[in-house]
Backbone as numpy.savetxt, mean C-alpha at the origin, in Angstrom:
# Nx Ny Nz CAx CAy CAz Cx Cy Cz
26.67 -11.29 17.41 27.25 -10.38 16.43 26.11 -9.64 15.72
26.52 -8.27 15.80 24.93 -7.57 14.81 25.34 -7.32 13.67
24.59 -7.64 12.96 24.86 -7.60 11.63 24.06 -6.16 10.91
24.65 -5.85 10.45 24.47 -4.28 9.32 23.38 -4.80 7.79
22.28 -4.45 8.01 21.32 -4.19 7.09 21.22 -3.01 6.46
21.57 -2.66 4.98 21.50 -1.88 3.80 20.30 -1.62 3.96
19.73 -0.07 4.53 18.18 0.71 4.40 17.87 0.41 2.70
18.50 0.56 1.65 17.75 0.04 0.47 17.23 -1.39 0.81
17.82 -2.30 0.84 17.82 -3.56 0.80 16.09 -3.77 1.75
16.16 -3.40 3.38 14.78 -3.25 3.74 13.59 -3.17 3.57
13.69 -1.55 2.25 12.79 -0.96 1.64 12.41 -1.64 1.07
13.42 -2.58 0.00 12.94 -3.28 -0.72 11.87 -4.56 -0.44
12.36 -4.92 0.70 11.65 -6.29 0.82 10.59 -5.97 2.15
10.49 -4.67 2.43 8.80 -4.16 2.86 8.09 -3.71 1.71
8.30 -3.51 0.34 7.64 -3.37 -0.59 6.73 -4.40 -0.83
7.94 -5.44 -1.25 7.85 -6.66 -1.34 6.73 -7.53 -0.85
7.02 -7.54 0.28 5.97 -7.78 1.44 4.55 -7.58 1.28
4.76 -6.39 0.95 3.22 -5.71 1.08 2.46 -6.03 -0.27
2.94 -5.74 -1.43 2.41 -6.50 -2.41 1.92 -8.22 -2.29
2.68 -8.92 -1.84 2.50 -10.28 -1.32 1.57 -10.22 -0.59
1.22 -9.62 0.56 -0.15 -9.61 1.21 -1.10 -9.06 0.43
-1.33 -8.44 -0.42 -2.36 -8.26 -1.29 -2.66 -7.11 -1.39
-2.32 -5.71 -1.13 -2.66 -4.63 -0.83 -3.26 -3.90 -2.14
-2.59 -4.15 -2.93 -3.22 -4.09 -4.45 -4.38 -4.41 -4.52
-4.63 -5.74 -4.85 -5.65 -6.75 -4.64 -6.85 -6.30 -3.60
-6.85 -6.08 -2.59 -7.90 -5.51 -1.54 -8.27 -3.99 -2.24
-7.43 -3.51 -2.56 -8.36 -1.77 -2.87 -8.41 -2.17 -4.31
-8.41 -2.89 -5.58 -9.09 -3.02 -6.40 -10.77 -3.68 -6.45
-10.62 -4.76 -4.83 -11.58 -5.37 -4.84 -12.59 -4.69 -4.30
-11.60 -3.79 -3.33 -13.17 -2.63 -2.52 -13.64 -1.77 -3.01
-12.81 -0.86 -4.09 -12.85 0.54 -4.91 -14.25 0.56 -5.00
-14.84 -0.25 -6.14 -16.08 -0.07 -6.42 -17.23 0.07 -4.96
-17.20 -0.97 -4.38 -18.59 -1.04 -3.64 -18.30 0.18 -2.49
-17.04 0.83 -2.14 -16.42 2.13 -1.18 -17.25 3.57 -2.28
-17.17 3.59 -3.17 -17.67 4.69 -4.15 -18.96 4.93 -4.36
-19.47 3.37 -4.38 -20.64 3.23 -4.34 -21.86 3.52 -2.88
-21.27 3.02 -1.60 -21.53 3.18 -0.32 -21.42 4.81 -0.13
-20.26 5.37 0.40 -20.18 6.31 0.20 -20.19 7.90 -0.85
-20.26 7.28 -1.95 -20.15 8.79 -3.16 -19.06 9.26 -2.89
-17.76 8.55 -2.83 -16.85 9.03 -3.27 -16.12 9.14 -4.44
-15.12 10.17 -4.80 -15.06 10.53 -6.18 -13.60 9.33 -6.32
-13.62 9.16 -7.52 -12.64 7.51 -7.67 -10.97 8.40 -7.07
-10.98 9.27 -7.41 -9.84 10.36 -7.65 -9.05 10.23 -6.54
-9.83 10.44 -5.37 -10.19 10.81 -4.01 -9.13 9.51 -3.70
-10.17 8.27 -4.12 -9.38 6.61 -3.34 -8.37 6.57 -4.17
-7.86 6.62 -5.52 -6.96 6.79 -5.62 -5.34 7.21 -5.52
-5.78 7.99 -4.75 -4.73 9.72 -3.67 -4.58 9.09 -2.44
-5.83 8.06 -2.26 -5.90 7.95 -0.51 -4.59 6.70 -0.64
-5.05 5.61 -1.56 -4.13 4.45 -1.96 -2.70 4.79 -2.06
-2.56 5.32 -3.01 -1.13 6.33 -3.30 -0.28 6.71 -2.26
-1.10 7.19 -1.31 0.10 7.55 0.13 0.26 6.68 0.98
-1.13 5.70 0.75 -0.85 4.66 1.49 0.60 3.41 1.04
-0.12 3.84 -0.09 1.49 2.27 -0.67 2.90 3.32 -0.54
2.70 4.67 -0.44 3.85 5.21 0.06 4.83 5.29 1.27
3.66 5.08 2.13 4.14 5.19 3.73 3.99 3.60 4.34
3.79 2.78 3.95 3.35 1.66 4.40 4.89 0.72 4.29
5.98 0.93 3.80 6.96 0.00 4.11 8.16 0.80 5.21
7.85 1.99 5.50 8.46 2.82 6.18 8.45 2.25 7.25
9.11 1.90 8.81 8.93 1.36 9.87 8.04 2.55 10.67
């Protein structure tokens, strides 16, 4: 029997998900020494992060 999954309901718990693996956590921990290595402007990883936690629970 297939059962019918609510696209909110999904979204939600690939959010979910992804916070739980740490995704936060990893680009707070890299920010600095990535800015520092390269001379990038904080602005920049910020924008880059941003679309990333945007597109990242999408299949």
């Amino acid at each position: 029997m297939k059962q019918n999954l609510n696209r909110w309901v999904m979204l939600t718990a690939h959010v979910l998900i992804n916070f739980v693996l740490g995704g936060v956590y990893a680009f707070s921990f890299f920010k600095t020494p990535l800015i520092a290595q390269y001379h990038w402007d904080p602005a920049v990883l910020s924008l880059a992060f941003s679309i990333n936690m945007g597109i990242i629970p999408y299949p």
